[in-house]
The first five atom37 places (N, CA, C, CB, O) and aatype in JSON, in Angstrom:
{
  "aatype": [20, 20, 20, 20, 20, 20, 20, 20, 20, 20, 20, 20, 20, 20, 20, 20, 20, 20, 20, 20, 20, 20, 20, 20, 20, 20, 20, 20, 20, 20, 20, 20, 20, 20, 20, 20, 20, 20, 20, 20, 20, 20, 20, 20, 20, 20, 20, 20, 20, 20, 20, 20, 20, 20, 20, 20, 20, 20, 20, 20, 20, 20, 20, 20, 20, 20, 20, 20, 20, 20, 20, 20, 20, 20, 20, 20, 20, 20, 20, 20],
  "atom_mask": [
    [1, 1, 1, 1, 1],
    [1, 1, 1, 1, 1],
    [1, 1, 1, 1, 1],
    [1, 1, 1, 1, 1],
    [1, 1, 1, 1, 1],
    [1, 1, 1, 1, 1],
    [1, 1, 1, 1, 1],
    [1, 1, 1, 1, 1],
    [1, 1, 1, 1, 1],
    [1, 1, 1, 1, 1],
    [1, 1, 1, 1, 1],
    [1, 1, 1, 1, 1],
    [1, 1, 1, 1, 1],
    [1, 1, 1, 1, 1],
    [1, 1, 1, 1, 1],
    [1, 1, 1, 1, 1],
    [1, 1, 1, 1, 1],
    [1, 1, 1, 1, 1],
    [1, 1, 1, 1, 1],
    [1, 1, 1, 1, 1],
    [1, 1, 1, 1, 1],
    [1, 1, 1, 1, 1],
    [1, 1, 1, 1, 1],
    [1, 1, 1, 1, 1],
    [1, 1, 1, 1, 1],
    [1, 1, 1, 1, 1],
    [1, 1, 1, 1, 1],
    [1, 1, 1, 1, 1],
    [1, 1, 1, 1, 1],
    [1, 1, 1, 1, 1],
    [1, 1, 1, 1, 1],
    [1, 1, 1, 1, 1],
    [1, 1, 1, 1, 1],
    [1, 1, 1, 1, 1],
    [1, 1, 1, 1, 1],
    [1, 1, 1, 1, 1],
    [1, 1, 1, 1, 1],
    [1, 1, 1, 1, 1],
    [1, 1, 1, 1, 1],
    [1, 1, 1, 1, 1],
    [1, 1, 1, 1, 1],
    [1, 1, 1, 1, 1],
    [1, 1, 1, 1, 1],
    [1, 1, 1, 1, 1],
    [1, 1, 1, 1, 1],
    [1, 1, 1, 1, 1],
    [1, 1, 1, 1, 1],
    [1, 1, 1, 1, 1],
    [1, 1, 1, 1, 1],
    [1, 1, 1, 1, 1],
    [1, 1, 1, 1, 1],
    [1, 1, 1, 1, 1],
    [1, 1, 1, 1, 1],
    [1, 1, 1, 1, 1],
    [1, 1, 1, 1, 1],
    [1, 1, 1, 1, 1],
    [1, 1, 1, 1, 1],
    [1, 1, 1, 1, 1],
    [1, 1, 1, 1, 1],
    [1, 1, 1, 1, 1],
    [1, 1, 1, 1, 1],
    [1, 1, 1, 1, 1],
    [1, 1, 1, 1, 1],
    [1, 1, 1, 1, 1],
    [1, 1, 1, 1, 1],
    [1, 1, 1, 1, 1],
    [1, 1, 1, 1, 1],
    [1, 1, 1, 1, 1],
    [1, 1, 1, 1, 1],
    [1, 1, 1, 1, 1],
    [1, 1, 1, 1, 1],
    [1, 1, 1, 1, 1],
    [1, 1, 1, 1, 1],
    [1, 1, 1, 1, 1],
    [1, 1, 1, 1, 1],
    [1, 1, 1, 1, 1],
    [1, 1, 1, 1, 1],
    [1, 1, 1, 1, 1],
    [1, 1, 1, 1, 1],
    [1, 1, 1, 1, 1]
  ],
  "atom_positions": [
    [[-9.89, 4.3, 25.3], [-10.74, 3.53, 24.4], [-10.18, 2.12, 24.31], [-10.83, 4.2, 22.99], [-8.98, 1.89, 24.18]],
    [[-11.15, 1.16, 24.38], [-10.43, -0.18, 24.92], [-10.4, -0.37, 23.27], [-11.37, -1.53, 26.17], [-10.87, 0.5, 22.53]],
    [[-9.62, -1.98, 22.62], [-9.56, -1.94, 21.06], [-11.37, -2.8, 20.7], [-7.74, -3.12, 20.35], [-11.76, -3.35, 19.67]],
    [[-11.96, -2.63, 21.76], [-13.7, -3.35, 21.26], [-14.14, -1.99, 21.25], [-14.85, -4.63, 22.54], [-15.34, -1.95, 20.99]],
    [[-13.6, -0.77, 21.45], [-14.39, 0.42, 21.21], [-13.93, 0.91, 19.81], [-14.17, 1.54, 22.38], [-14.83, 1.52, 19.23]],
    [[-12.56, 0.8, 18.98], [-12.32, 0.91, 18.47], [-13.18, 1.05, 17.02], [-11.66, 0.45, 18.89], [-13.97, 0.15, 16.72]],
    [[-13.02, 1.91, 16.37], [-13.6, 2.2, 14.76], [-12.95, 1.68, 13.35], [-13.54, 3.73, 14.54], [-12.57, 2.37, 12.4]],
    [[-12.94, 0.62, 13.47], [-12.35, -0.16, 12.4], [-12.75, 1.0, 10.85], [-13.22, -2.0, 12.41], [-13.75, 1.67, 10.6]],
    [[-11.32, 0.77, 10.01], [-11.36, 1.59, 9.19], [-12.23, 0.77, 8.18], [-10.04, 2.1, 8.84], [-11.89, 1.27, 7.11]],
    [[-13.11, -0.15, 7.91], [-13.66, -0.81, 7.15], [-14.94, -0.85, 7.08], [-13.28, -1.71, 7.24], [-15.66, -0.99, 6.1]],
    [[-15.38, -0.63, 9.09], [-16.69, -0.16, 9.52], [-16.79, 1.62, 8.94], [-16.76, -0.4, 11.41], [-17.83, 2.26, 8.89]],
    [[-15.9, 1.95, 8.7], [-16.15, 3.57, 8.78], [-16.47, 3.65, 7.2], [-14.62, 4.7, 9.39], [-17.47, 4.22, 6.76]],
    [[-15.74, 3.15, 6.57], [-16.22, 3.17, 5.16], [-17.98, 3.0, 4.76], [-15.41, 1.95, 4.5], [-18.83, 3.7, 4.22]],
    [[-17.91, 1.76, 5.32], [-19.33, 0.9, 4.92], [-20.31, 1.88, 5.55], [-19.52, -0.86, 5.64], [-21.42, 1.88, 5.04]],
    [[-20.07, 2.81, 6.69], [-20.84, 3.72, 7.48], [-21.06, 4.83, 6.19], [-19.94, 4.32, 9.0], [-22.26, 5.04, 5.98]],
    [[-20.44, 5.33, 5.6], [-20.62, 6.02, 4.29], [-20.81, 5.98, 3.75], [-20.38, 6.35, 3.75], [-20.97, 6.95, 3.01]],
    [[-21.07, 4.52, 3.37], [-21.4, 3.71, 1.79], [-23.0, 3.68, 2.25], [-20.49, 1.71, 1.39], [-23.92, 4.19, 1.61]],
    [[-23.1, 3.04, 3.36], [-24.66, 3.26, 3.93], [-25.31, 4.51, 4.04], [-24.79, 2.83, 5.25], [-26.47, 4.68, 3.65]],
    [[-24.65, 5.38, 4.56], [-25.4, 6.86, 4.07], [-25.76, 7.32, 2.87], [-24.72, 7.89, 4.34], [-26.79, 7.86, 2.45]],
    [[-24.73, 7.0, 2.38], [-24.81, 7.61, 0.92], [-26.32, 6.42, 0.11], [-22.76, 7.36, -0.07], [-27.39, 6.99, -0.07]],
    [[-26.23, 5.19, -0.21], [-27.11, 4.55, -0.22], [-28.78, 5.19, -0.23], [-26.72, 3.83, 0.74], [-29.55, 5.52, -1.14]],
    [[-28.88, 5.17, 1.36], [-29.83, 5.51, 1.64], [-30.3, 7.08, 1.0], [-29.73, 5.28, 2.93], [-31.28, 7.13, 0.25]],
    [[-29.48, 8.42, 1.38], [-29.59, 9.48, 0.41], [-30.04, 9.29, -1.15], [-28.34, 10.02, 0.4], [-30.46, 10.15, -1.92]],
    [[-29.82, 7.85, -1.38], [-30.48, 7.78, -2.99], [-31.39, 7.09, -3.33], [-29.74, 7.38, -3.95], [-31.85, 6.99, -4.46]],
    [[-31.95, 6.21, -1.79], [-33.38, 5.88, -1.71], [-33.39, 4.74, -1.78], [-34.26, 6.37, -2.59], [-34.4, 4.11, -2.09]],
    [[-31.78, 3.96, -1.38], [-32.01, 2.47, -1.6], [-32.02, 2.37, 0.22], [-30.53, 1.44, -2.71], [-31.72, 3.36, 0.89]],
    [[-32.41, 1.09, 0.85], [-32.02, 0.91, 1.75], [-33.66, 0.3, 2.2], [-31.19, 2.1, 2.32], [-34.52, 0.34, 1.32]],
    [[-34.07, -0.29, 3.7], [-35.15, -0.74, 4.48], [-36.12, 0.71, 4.56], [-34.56, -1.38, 6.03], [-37.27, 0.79, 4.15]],
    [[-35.49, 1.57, 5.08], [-36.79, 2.46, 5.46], [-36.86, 3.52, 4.47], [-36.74, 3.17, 6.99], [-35.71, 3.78, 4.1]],
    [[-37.62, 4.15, 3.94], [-38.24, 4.75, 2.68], [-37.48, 6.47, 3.27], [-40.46, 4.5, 2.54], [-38.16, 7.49, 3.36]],
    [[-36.55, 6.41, 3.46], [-35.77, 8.34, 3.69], [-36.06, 8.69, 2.39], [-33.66, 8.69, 4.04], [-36.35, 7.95, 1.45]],
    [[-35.93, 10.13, 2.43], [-36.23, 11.28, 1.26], [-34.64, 10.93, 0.7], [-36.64, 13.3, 1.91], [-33.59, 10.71, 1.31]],
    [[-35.04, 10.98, -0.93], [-33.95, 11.31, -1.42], [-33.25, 12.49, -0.82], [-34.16, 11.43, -2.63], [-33.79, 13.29, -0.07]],
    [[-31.88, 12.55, -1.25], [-31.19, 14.21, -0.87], [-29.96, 13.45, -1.86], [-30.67, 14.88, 1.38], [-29.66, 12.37, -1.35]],
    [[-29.4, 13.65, -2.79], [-28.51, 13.31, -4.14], [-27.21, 14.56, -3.4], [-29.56, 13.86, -6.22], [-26.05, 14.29, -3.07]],
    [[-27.83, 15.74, -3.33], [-26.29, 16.26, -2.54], [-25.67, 15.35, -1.25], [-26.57, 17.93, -1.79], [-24.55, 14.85, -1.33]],
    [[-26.52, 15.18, -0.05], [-25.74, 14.33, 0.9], [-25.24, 12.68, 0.37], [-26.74, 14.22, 2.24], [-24.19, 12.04, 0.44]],
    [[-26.17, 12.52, -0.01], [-25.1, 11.35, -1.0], [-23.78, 11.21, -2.05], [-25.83, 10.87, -1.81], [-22.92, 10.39, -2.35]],
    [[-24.3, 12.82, -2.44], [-22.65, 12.95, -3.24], [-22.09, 13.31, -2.26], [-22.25, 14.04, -4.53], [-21.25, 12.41, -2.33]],
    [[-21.71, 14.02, -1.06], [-21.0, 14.59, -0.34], [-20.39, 12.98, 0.52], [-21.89, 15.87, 0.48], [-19.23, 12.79, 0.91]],
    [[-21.17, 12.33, 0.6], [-20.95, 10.89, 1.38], [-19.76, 10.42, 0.54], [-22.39, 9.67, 1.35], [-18.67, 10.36, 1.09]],
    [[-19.88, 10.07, -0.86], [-19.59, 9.53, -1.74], [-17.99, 10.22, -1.66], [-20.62, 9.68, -2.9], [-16.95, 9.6, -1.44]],
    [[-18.13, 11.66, -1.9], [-16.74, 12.33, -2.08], [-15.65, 11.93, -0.74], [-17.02, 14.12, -2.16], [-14.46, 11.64, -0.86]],
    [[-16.65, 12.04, 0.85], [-15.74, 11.56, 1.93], [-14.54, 10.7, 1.38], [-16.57, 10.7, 2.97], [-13.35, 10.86, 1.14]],
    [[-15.85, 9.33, 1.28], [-15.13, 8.29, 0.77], [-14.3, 8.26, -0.2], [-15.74, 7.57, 0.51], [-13.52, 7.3, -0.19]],
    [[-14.19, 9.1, -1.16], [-13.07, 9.71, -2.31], [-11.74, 10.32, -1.37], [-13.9, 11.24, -3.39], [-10.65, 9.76, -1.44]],
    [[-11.93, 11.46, -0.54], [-11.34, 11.88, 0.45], [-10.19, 10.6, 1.19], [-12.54, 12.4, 1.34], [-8.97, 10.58, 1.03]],
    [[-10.76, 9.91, 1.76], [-10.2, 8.62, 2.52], [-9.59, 8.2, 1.6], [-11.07, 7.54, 3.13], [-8.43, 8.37, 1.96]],
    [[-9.57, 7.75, 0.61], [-9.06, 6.27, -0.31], [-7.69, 7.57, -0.94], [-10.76, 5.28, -2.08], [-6.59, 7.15, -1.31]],
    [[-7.97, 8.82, -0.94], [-6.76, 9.55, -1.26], [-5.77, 9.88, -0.46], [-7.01, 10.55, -1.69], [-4.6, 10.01, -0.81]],
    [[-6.37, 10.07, 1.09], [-5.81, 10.63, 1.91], [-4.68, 9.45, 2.59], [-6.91, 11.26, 2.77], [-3.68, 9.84, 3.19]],
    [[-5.04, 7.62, 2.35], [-4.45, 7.02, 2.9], [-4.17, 6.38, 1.89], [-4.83, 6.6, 3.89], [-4.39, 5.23, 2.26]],
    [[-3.82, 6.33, 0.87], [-3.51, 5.55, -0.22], [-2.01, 5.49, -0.12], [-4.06, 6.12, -1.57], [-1.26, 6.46, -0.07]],
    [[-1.67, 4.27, -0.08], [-0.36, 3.37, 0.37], [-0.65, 3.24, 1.47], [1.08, 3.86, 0.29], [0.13, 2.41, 1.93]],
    [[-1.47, 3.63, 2.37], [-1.06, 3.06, 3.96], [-2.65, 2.15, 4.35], [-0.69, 4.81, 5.4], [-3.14, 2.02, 5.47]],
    [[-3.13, 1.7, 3.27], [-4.43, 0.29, 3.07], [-3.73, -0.99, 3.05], [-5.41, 0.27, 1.41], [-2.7, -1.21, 2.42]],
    [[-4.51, -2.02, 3.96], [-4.18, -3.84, 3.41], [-5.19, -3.3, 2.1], [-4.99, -5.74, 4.77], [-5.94, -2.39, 1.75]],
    [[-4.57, -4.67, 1.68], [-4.96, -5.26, 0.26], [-6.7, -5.28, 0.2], [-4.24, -7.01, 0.09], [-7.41, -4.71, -0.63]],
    [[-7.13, -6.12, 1.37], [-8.64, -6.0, 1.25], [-9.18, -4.7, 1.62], [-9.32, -7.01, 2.11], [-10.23, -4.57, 1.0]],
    [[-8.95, -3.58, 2.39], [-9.1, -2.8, 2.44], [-9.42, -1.35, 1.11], [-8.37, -3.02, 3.17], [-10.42, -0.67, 0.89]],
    [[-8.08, -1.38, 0.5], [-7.91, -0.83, -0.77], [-8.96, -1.2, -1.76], [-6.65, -1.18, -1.26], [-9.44, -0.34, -2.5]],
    [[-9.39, -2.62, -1.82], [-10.25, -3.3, -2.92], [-12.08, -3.15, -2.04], [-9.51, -5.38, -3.24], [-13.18, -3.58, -2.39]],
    [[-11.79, -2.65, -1.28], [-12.88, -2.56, -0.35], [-13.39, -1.24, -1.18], [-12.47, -2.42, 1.44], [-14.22, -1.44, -2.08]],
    [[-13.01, -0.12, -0.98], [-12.94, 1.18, -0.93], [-13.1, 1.33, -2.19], [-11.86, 1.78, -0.36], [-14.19, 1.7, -2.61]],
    [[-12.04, 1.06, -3.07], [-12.29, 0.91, -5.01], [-13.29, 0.17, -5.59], [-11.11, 0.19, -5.82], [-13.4, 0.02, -6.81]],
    [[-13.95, -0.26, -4.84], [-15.06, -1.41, -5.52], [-16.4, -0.78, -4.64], [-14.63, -3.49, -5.08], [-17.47, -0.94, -5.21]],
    [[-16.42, -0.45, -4.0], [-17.46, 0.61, -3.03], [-17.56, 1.92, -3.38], [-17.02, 0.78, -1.57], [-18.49, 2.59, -2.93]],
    [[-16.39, 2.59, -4.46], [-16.49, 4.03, -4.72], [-17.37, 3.47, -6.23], [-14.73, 5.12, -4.82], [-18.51, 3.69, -6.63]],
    [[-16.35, 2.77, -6.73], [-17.31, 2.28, -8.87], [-19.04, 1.76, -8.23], [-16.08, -0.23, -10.22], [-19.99, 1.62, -9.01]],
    [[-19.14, 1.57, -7.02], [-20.63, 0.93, -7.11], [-21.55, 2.02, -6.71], [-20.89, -0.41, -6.08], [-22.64, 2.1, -7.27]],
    [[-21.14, 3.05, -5.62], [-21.9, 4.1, -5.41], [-21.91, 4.83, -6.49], [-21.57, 4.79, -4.4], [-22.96, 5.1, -7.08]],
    [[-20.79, 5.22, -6.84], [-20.72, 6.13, -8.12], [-21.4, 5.76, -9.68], [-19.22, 6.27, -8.35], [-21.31, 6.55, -10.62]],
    [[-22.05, 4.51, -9.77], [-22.76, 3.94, -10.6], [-24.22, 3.84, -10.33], [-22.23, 2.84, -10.76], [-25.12, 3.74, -11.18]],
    [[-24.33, 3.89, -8.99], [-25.71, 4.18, -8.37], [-25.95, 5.38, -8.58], [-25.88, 3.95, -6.99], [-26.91, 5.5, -9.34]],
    [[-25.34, 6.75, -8.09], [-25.59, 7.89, -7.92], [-26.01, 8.09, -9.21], [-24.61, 8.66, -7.37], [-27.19, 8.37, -9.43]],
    [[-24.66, 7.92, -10.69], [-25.39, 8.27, -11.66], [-26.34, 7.86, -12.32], [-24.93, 8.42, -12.21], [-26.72, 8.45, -13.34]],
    [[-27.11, 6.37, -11.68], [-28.42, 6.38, -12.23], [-29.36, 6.99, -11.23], [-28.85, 5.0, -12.62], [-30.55, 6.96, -11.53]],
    [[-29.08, 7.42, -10.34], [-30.52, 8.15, -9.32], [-30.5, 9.8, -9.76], [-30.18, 8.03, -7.1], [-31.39, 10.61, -9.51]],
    [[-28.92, 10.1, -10.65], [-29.55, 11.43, -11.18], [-30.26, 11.48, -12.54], [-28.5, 12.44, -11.28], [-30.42, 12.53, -13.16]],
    [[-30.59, 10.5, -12.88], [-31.77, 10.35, -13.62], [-33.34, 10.37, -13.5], [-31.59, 9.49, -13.96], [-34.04, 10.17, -14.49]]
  ]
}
């Protein structure tokens, strides 16, 4: 894998943050809600920020903590 094939850990986040998103009906194209695959998205991303916590840059860490309080503020207004 050359490093332009590479999966930046920042792209992989935002790849989850975008799923999850969309699972709650925000996003360009009109997908069916599904509130479980969006929580399950949501938890990944809980998963990650635990699993590597101390081994994040600075923007990274604030990436992830500020992307979990915004989904997780979304989710609980779409379970309304």
């Amino acid at each position: 894998m050359s490093s332009e094939e590479k999966v930046e850990f920042t792209a992989l986040v935002l790849g989850f943050c975008s799923a999850s998103l969309s699972y709650m009906g925000f996003g360009d194209h009109q997908a069916t809600k599904n509130l479980a695959l969006a929580k399950q998205n949501i938890d990944i991303i809980a998963l990650l920020q635990e699993k590597t916590r101390g081994n994040l840059t600075q923007e990274e860490s604030t990436l992830i903590t500020e992307a979990l309080a915004d989904l997780r503020a979304k989710y609980s207004e779409a379970q309304k």
